[in-house]
N, C-alpha and C positions, 0 to 999 in steps of 0.2 A: 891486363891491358891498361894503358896510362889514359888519362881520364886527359878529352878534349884541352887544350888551353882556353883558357878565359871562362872556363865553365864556374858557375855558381849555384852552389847548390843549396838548399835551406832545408829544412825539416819538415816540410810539406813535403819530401820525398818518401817519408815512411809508409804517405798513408795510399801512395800510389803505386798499384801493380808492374812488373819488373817482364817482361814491358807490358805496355798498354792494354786491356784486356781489350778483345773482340767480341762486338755484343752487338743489336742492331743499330745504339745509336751511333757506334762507331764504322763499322764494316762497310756503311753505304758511301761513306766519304773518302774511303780508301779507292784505289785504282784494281780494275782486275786484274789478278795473278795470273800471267800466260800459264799454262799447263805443260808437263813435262809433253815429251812425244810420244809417250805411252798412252796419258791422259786425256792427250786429245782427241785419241781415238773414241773417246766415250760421246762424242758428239753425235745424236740422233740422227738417222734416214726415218722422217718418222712413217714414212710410207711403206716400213718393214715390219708397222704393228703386226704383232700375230698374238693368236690365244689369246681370245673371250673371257676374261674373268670378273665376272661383276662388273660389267661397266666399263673395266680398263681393261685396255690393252699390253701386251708385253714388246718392247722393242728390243732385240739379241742384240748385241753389240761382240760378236766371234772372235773381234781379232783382237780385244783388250785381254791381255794375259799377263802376269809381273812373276815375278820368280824373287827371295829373298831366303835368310838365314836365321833361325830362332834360335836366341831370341830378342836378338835386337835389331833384325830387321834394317839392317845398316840401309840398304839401296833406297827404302823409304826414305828413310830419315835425311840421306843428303841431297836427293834429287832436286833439291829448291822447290820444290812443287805444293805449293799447300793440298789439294786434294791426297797428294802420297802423303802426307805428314797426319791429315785428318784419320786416313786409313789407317795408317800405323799405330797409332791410338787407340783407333776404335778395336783394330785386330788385338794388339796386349790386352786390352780392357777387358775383351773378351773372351781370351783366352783360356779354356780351361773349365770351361761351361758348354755343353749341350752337343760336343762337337758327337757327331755318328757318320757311319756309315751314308753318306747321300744315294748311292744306286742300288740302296735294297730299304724295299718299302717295310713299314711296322716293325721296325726294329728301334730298340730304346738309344741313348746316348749312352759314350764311354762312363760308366764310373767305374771311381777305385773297389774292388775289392769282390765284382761283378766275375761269375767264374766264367761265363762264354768269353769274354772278352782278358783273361790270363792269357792266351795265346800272344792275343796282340801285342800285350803291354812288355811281353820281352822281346820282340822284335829291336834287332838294332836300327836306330835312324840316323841319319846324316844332316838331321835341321833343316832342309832344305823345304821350302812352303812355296803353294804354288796360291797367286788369289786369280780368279778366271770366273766362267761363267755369271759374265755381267747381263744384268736387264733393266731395261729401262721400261717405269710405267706411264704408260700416256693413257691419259682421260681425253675423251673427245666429246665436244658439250654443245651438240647441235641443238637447235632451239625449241626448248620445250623439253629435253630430255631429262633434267630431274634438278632438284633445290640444287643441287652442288652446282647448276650451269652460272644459275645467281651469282652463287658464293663469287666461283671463280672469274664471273663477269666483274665484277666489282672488284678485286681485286687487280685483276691482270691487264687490264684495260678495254677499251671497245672492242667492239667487233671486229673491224678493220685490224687492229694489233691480233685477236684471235686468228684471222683467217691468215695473216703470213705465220703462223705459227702452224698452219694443217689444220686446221678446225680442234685445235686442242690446248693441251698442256700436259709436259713433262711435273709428274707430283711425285713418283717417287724412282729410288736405285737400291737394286738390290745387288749382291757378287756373293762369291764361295770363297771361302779359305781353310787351306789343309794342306798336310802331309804331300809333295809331288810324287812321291812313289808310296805303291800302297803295301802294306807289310803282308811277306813270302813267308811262309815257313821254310824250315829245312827242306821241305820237299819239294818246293817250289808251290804251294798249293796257294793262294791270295787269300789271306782272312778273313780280309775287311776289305770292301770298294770304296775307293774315294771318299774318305774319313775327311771330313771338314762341317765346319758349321756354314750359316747364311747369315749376312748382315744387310741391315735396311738402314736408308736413309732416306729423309725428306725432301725434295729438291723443289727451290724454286726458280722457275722460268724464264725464261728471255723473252723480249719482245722488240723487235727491229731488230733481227739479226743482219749479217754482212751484207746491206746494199735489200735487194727482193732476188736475193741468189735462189733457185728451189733447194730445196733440202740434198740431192745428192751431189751437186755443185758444190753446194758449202761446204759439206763433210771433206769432201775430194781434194780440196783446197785445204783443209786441215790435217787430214791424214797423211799429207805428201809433205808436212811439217814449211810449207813453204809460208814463212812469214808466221808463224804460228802468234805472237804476240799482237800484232794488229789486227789480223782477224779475229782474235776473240774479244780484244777492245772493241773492236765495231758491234759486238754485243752489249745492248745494255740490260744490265742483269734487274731484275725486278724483287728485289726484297722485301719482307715485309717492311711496312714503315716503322722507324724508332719513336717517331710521335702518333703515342697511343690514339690522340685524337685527331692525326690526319686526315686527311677528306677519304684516303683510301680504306681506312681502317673504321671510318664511320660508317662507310658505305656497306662495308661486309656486316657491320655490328646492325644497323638496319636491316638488312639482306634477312639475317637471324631470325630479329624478332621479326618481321613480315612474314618469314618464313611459318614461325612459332603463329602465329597469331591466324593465318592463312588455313594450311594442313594439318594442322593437331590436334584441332579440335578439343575436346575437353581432360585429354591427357594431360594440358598444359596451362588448362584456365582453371582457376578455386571455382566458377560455378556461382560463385556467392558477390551482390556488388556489399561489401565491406572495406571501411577506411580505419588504418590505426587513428587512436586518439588524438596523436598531434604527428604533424607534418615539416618539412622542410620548405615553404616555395623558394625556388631559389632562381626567381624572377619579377621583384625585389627580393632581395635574399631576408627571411623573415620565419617566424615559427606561428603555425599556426593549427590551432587546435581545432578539430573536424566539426566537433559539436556547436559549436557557434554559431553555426547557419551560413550558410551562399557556397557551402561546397555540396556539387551531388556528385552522390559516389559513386553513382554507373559512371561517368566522367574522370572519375578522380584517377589519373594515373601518375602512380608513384613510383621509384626505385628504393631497393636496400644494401646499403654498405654493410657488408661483411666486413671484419676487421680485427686485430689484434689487439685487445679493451688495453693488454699490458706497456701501450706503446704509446697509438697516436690519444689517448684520453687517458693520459695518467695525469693529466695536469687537472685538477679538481677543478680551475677556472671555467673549463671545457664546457663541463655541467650543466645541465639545466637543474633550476633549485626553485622552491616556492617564491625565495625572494628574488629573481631577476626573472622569470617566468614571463610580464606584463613587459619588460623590457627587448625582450626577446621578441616576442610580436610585433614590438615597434618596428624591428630591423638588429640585424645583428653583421659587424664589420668582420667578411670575407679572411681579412689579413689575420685574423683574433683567430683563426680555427688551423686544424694541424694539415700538413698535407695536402695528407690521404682523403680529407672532409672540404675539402677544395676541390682534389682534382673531380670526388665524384658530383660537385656541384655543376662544375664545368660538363661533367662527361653529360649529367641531366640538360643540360641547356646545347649543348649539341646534337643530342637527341630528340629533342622536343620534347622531353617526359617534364611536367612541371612541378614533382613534387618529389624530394627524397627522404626518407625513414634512415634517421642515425641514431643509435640509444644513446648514445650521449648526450645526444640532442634534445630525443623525444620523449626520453622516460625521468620522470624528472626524480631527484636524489631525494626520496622520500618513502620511506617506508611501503605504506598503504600501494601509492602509486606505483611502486616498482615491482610490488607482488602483483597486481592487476596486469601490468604490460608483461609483464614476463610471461607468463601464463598465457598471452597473446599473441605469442611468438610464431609458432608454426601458422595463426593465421595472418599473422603480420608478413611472412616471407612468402608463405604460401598465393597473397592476394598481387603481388609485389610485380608487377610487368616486367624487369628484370634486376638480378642482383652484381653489386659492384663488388671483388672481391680486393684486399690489402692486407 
């Protein structure tokens, strides 16, 4: 293919993916991808929950069924459909791992070399794969019924966006793929029922879908492929956010600890009020050492950056050392520090937690001092109201 006119290109091209990768900071600024007409059908009646499992509900989706050829799955792969292109994927990916018998219970997976299962493995097949037996999981989170109502309150948005949703949310998909015919012997006798495995995926939700249609209007309107592309634009999809410290994603990171700090009682607290030796406040941002007096430590809540010593603190500057130790108290300039020991500054001061534990920071490059902290360790993570990890 002959490369645009006027295009120019530079050697900043090597170092970017061919094309763009998808990831969440990018995905949310893309347009949704209408879905095939197959894939539309995966659109919930959520008012068909059925089967009670732990909380969730299961919603059948009967009439999603695809049919292709192993092993490349061509009808995936051209359909333009992202959802058939992610399955595709996932299906090769998967392939070749755990498949069994789905209609007969306690029975292990195919392996090689297993003699009940020699019958089957000479069966001739014709590649032909069926993926079907689709389920949708909805969680429904009336008030009061348990932490995860939080989570996904925060999340998903208010109430109001919950209740056009049925009092819930779509969290996950599961389907089957396998073999469409199940292997005969000579005698006609069936070896194995419906030989396939089961795939999950994590789904996130919509909220204002088409207009305040009720859910079997909307589906109705999808499944009849009329206009399929606007109608599912009129959904806006709700991803997680690509900025770590969005309001939404601060919300749930709260939701957490409250949660933590609420229900857990002492599974989740040291039990002990203890402060490491030296501290981060990083509101003036400044290092300060516990023992000096005006901090009390039932009060003292700190965070700890977990981190890769071989990366963001390979620069010796980094350091805390006997001799800039008094300077660092004064204050220490944000822009001087890596990253990863910014952003967890940042993520501290969004939180409200007003003290953060960095060993680079707090243990200072001296012998004595470093056996001491080190040794301190499990109490230092252990006291720590929560940890940042990089």
């Amino acid at each position: 293919m002959a490369t645009p006119p006027n295009t120019v290109w530079t050697y900043r091209q090597l170092v970017h993916p061919i094309p763009p990768k998808r990831n969440l900071l990018t995905i949310t600024a893309l347009p949704a991808s209408p879905p095939c007409p197959t894939c539309a059908l995966l659109l919930p009646d959520r008012r068909s929950a059925t089967q009670q499992v732990h909380g969730t509900t299961t919603i059948p989706i009967d009439a999603y069924h695809q049919l292709d050829i192993f092993p490349d799955f061509l009808t995936l792969r051209v359909s333009g459909c992202d959802f058939c292109r992610l399955l595709r994927k996932a299906i090769r990916r998967a392939w070749g791992d755990a498949a069994r018998p789905m209609m007969e219970s306690g029975v292990t997976a195919l392996v090689e070399g297993d003699d009940a299962y020699e019958p089957v493995f000479g069966v001739a097949w014709d590649g032909a794969v069926k993926v079907h037996r689709v389920g949708l999981k909805f969680r429904s989170f009336a008030a009061g019924s348990s932490p995860f109502e939080h989570e996904v309150g925060l999340a998903w948005g208010e109430a109001a966006g919950v209740s056009e949703q049925g009092g819930g949310v779509i969290v996950g998909l599961s389907l089957e793929f396998g073999p469409a015919a199940d292997p005969v012997s000579e005698e006609g006798e069936v070896l194995a029922a419906e030989v396939g495995r089961v795939l999950h995926f994590k789904v996130y939700d919509s909220v204002g879908r088409l207009n305040t249609a009720r859910d079997d209007d909307f589906v109705r309107e999808l499944t009849a492929h009329a206009d399929v592309e606007s109608a599912v634009s009129a959904s806006r999809r709700n991803l997680p956010s690509g900025d770590a410290l969005s309001e939404r994603n601060l919300g749930l990171i709260k939701g957490w600890v409250d949660d933590c700090t609420t229900n857990h009682g002492n599974a989740c607290q040291a039990g002990t009020q203890w402060v490491p030796t030296r501290l981060l406040a990083v509101d003036p941002l400044r290092l300060v050492e516990t023992g000096d007096g005006g901090l009390d430590a039932k009060d003292c809540r700190y965070a700890v950056l977990s981190y890769s010593r071989g990366t963001a603190s390979s620069d010796a500057a980094i350091r805390t050392t006997p001799e800039n130790l008094e300077e660092r108290k004064e204050g220490l300039d944000p822009a001087e520090l890596p990253r990863a020991f910014r952003d967890a500054v940042s993520a501290c001061q969004a939180l409200g937690i007003p003290f953060l534990w960095v060993d680079a920071l707090c243990i200072m490059e001296d012998f004595e001092d470093r056996d001491r902290e080190v040794a301190l360790l499990p109490r230092t993570f252990g006291n720590a109201e929560v940890t940042f990890t990089a």
